[in-house]
DOSENU-915415 format. One record per residue (C-alpha): residue number from 1; residue in three letters; x, z, y. Coordinates in steps of 0.05 Angstrom, whole numbers, plus 32768, in hexadecimal, padded with zeros to 4 digits. Layout:
(node NUM; "ALA"; (X; Z; Y))
...
//
This chain:
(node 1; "UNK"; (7DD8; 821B; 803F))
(node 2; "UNK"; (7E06; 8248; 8024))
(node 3; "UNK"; (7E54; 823D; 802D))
(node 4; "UNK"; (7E60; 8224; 7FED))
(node 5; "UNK"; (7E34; 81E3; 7FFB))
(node 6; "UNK"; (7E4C; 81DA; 803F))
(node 7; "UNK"; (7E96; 81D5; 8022))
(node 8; "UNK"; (7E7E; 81A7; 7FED))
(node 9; "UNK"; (7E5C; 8172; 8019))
(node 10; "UNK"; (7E8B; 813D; 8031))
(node 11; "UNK"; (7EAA; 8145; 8078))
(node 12; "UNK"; (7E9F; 80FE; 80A4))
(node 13; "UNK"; (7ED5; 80F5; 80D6))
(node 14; "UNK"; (7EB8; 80F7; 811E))
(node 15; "UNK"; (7EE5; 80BD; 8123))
(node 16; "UNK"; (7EE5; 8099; 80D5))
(node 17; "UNK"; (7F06; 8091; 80A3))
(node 18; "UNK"; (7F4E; 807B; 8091))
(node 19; "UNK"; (7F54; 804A; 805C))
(node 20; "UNK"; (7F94; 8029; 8062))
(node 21; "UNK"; (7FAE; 8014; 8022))
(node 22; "UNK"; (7FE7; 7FDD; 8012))
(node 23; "UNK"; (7FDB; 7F9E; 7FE2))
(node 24; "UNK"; (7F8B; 7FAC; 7FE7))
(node 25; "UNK"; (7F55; 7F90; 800E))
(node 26; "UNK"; (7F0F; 7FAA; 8017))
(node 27; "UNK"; (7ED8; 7F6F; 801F))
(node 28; "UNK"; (7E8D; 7F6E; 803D))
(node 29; "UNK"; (7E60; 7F35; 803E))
(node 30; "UNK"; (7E20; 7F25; 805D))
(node 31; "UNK"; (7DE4; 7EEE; 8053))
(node 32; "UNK"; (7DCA; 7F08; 8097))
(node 33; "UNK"; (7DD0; 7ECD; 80BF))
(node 34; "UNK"; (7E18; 7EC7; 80EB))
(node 35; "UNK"; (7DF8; 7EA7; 8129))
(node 36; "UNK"; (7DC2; 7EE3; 8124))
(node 37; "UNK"; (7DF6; 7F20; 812A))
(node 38; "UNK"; (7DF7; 7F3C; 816A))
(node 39; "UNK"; (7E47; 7F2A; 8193))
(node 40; "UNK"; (7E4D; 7F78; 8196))
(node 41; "UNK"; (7E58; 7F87; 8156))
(node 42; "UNK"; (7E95; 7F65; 814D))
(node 43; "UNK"; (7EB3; 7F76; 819A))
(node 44; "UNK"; (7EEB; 7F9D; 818B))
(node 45; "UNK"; (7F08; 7FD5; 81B4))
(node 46; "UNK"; (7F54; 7FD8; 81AC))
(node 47; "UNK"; (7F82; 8017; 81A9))
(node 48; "UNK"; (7FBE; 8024; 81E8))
(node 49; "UNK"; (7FE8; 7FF7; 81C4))
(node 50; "UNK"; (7FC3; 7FC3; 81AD))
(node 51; "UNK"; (7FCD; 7FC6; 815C))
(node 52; "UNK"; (7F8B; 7FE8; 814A))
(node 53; "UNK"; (7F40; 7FDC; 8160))
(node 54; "UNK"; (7F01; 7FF6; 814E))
(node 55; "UNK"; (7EB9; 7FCB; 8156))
(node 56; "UNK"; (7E74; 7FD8; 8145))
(node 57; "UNK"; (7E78; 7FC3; 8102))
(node 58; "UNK"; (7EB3; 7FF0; 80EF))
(node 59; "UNK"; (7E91; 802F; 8111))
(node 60; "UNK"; (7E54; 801F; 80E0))
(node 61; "UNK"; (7E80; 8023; 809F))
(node 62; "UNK"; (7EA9; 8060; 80BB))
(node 63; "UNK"; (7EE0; 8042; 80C0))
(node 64; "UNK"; (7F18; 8066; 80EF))
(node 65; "UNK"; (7F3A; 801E; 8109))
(node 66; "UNK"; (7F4C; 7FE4; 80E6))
(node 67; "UNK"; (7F82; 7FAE; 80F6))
(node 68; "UNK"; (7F70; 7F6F; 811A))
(node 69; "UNK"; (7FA4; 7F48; 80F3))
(node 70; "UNK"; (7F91; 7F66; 80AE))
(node 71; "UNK"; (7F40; 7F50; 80B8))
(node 72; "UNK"; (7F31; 7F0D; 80AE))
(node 73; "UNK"; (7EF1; 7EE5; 80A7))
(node 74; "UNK"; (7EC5; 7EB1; 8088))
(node 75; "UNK"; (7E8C; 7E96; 8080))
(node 76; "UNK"; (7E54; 7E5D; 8094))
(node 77; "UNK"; (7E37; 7E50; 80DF))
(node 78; "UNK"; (7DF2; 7E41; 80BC))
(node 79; "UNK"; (7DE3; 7E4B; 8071))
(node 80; "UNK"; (7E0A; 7E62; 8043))
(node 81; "UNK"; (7E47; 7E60; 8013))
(node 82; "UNK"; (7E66; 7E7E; 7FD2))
(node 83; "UNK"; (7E83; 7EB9; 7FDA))
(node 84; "UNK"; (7EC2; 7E9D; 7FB5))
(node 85; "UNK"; (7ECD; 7E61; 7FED))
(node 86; "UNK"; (7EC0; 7E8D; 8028))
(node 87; "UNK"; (7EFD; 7EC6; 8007))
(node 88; "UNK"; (7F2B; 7E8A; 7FEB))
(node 89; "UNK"; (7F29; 7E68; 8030))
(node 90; "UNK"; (7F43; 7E9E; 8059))
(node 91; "UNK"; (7F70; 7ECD; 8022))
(node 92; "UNK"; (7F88; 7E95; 7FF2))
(node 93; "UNK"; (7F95; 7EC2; 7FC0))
(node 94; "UNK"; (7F7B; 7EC4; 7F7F))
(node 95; "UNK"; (7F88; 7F0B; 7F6D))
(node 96; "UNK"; (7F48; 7F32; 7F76))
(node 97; "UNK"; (7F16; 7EEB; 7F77))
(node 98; "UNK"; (7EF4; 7F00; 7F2A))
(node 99; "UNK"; (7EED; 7F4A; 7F41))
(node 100; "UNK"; (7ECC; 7F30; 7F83))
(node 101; "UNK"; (7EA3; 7EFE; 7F65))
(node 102; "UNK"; (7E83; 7F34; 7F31))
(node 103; "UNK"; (7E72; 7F5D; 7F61))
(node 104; "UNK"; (7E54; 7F32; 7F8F))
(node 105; "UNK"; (7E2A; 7F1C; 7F4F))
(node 106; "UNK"; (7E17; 7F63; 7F43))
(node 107; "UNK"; (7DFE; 7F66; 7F93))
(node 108; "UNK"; (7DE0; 7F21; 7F90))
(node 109; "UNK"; (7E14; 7F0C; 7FC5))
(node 110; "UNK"; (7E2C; 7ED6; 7F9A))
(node 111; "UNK"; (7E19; 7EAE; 7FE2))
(node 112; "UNK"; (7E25; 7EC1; 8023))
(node 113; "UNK"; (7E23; 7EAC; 806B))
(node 114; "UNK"; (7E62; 7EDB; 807C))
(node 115; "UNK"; (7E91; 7F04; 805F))
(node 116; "UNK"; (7EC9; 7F3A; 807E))
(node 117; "UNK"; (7F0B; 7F40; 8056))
(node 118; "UNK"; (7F38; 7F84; 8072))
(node 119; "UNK"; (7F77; 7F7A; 8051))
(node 120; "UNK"; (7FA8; 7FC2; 8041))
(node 121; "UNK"; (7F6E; 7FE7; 8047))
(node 122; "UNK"; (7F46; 8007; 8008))
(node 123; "UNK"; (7EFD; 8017; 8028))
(node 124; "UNK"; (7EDD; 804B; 7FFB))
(node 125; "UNK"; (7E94; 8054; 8001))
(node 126; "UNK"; (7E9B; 8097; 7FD7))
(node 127; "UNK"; (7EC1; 80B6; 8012))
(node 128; "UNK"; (7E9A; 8085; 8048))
(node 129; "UNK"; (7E56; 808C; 802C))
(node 130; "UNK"; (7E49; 8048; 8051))
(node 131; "UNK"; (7E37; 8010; 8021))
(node 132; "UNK"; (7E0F; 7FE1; 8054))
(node 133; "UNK"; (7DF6; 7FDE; 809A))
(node 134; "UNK"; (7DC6; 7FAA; 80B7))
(node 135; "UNK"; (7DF3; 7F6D; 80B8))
(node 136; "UNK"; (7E30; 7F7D; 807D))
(node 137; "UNK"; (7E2F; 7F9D; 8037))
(node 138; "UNK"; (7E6C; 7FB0; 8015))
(node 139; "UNK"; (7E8E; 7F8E; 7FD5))
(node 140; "UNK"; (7EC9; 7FBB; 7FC3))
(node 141; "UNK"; (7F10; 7FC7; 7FD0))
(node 142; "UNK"; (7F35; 7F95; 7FA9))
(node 143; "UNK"; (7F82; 7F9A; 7F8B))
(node 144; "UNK"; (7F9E; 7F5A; 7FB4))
(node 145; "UNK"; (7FE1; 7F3D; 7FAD))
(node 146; "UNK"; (7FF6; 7F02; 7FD0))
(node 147; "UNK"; (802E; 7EEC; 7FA3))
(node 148; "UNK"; (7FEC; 7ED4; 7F7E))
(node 149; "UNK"; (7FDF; 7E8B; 7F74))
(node 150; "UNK"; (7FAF; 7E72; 7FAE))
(node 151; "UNK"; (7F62; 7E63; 7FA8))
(node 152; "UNK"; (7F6C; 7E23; 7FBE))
(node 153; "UNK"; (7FAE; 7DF2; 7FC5))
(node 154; "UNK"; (7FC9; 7DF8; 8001))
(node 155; "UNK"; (7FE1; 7DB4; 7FFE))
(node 156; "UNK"; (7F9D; 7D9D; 7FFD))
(node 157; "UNK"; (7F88; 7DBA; 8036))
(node 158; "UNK"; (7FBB; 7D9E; 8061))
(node 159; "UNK"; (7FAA; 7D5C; 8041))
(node 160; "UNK"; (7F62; 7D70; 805F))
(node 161; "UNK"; (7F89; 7D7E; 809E))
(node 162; "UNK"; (7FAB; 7D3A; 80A8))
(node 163; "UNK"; (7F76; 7D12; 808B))
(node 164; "UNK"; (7F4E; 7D2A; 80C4))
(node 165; "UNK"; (7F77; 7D28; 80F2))
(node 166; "UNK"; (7F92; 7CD9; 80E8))
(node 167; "UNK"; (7F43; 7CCB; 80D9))
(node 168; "UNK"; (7F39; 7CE0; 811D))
(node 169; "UNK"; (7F73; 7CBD; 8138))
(node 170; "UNK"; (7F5D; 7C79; 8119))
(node 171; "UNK"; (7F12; 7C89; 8138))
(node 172; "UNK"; (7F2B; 7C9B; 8178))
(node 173; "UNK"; (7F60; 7C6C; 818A))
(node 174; "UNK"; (7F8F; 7C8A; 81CF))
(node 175; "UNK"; (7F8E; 7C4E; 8200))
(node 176; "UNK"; (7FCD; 7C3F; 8222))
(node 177; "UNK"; (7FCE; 7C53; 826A))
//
């Protein structure tokens, strides 16, 4: 190999990537069943001072650390769900939900069992070169903005919340002591 090709392959961090990136977020999803994925690869190890962790599944996209608070997700126990519920329940916003839904079409992940959302981060799988590993496959780094309307009312789902909660209460009377 002569110097010129070594300088025009890509240099991987021993230790990732940074992709830290306001007002996006970065989204995987999976139909590999949740209850089937080994407790390891989500253990996280956390830096000295607690804001930054790495697990196995951000070491297999090559990622350098992510935020605990900025990763959220979704998904079913057993089965699967759209895409657009298991993102809408967890970000609200509707900002990115068309450009997620096409490509999950174009991946056939229109369905899922699981999804991770990393939000201010912009994953790049030009500079990664990691599009899936064994469990996840990444969507895309979405523009997100959560001045956006939400997914679903809010309202509604606190409606969902009492309902529940004085259905129970009516089932499940309290005796007096």
């Amino acid at each position: 190999m002569t110097d010129k090709q070594a300088r025009k392959k890509p240099v991987k961090a021993d230790k990732g990537h940074d992709f830290t990136k306001k007002y996006k977020v970065s989204v995987w999803a999976s139909q590999h069943p949740y209850a089937d994925v080994p407790d390891d690869y989500f253990e996280e190890t956390f830096s000295k001072n607690n804001t930054r962790a790495v697990n196995t599944w951000s070491k297999n996209f090559n990622l350098k650390n992510f935020m605990p608070e900025n990763l959220e997700t979704n998904g079913a126990e057993e089965g699967r769900v759209s895409i657009e519920v298991a993102a809408g329940e967890c970000s609200f916003s509707t900002s990115y939900i068309e450009t997620l839904m096409s490509k999950a079409r174009k991946k056939k992940l229109e369905e899922v069992s699981w999804i991770i959302m990393l939000f201010e981060v912009e994953y790049s799988l030009k500079i990664s070169g990691v599009e899936k590993d064994q469990y996840m496959t990444f969507l895309g780094a979405f523009d997100y903005d959560d001045a956006a309307e939400n997914v679903y009312e809010v309202e509604d789902l606190e409606e969902d919340e009492e309902g529940y909660d004085q259905e129970d209460a009516e089932n499940n009377p309290i005796e007096p002591s």
